[in-house]
C-alpha positions, -999 to 999 in steps of 0.1 A, spaced: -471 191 -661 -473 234 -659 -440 230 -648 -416 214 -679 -421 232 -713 -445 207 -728 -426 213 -762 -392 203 -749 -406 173 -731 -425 166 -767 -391 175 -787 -374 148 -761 -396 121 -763 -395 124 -804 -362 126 -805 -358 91 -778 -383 70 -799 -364 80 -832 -332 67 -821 -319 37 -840 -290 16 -826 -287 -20 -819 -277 -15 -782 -266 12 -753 -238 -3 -737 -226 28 -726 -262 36 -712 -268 73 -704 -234 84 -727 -251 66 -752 -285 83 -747 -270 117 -747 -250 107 -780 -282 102 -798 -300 134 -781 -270 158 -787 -257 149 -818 -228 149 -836 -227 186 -849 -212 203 -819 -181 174 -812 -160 203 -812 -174 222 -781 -164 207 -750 -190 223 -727 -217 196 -715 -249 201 -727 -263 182 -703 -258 168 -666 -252 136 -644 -264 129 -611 -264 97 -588 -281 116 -559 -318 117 -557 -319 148 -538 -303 170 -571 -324 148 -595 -360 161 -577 -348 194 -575 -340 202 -611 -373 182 -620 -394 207 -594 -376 236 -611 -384 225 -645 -361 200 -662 -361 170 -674 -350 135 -666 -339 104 -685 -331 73 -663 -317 47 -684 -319 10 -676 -295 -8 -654 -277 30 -650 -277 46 -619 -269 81 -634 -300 100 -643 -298 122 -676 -307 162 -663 -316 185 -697 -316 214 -705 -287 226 -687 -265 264 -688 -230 271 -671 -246 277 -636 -262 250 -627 -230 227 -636 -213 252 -608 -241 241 -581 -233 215 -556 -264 200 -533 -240 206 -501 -246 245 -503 -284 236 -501 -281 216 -468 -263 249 -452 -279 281 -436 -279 307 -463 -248 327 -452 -228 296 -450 -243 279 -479 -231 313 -498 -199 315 -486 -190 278 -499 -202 287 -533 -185 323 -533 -152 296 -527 -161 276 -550 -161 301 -578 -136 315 -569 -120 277 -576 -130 277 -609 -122 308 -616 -85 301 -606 -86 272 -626 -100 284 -659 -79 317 -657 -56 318 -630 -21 299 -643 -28 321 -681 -29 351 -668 0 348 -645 18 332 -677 8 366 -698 16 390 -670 48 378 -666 58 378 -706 46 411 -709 49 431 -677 77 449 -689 54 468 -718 26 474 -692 44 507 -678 70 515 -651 43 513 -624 24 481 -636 63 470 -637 67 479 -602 37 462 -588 44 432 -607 81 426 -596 70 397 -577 55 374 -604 78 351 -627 102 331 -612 134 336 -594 159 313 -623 154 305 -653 145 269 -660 151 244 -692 117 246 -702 93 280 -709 68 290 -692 33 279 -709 48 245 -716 59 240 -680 24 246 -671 3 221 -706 33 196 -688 21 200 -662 -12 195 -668 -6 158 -688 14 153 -654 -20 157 -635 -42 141 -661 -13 110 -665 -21 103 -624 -57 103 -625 -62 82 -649 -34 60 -630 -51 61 -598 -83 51 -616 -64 16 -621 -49 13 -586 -65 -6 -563 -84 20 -538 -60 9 -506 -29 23 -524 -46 49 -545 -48 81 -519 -11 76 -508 2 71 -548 -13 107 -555 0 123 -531 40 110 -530 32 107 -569 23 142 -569 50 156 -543 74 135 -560 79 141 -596 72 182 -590 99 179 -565 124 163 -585 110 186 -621 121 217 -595 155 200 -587 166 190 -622 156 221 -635 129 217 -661 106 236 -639 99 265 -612 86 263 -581 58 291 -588 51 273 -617 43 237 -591 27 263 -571 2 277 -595 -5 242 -613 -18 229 -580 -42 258 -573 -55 253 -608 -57 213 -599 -72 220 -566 -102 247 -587 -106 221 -611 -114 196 -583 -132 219 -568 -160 218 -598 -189 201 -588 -195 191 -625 -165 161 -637 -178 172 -671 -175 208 -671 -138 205 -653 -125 186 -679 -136 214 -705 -125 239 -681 -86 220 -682 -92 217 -721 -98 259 -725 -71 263 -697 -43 247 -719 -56 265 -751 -54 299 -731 -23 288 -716 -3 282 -749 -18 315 -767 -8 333 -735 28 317 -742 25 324 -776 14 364 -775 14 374 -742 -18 394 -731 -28 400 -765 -31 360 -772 -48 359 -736 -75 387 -746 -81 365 -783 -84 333 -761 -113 348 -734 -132 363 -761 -132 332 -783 -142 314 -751 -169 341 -740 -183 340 -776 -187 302 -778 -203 302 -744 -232 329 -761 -234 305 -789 -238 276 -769 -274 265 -763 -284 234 -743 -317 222 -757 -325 259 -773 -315 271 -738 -289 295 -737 -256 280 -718 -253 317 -702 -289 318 -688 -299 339 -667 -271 367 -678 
């Protein structure tokens, strides 16, 4: 109370008792299924967020938000949510403010690797050689060294089923082996893609700084839409160089002004 908007809450609570379904097996999904609807499958930017921490669950509800808990859950439902608060992590809270600043300058600058970072690099080196002798010059280092069987973008949306294809195997493997599968997994099959010649090295280079920014995102929800835009960029990038790279951003920056969570606008505060 003087703190929620009392309509939300009001919107919330009508929407909850008018659900009709026989059961929630999958619990909170479930719940969140009913609230969002289906009209917005397409966009892959959570609308709202999960927490298992009751530290990040009483400090959204003291700023104003909302929580569902669902029965025999132990995720609590946080609404309305924009872009930011998916890229806050509770560790940042428990530092001193320079420090807590400094890990989320890092861990934007994550992200921001991983949403943009292999694209661009993609772009820039299809098209440096229209960008002028001096954009040419400063851009001799990028794009690799020999050519390999497979082009660029697709090295890199390969490379992304490659990372996906593991984490969903580790999810299966018994926890004892998982950490050391990953990493010879991992070391492994980009080792021998580099020797065979199906891909660069700066290409294994760039897909693991995206992988690491993606792991980086304190939100599982919003990095798997963040690796969902990435390949999209990265194949019109492929496709039309900078020019596909400039469509790509601004489709992405105007579905993220059209996105509202719960009539809140995904971009708020900006």
């Amino acid at each position: 109370k003087d703190v929620a908007d009392p309509s939300l809450v009001e919107r919330v609570r009508a929407q909850l008792r008018a659900m009709e379904t026989d059961a929630i097996p999958m619990a909170e999904s479930a719940v969140v299924e009913h609230l969002t609807g289906p009209r917005r499958w397409w966009n892959p930017f959570p609308m709202v967020r999960f927490t298992e921490r009751p530290d990040v669950a009483a400090v959204h509800l003291i700023e104003g938000h909302l929580l569902i808990l669902v029965d025999t859950s132990p995720s609590a439902i946080i609404l309305p949510t924009t872009l930011f608060h998916h890229l806050q992590h509770a560790e940042e809270f428990h530092e001193n403010a320079t420090v807590g600043t400094w890990v989320r300058l890092v861990r934007y600058t994550g992200i921001f690797l991983a949403w943009l970072g292999p694209p661009l690099w993609v772009a820039l080196v299809l098209d440096k050689h229209r960008l002028g002798a001096t954009a040419t010059h400063w851009l001799e280092i990028l794009g690799p060294r020999k050519p390999a069987g497979i082009g660029l973008e697709w090295q890199f949306v390969l490379g992304e089923f490659g990372i996906e294809l593991i984490r969903l195997a580790l999810i299966h493997t018994p926890e004892a082996l998982s950490t050391s599968l990953g990493i010879i997994g991992a070391v492994l099959i980009g080792q021998l893609a580099v020797e065979v010649g199906l891909f660069t090295n700066e290409a294994i280079l760039y897909i693991a700084l995206a992988a690491l920014g993606t792991f980086a995102t304190p939100s599982v929800e919003l990095a798997q839409a963040v690796r969902l835009v990435r390949v999209v960029l990265l194949i019109l990038a492929g496709a039309w160089g900078l020019t596909g790279l400039f469509i790509g951003l601004l489709a992405s920056l105007l579905l993220l002004l059209s996105t509202r969570s719960f009539s809140v606008p995904y971009l708020w505060p900006l």
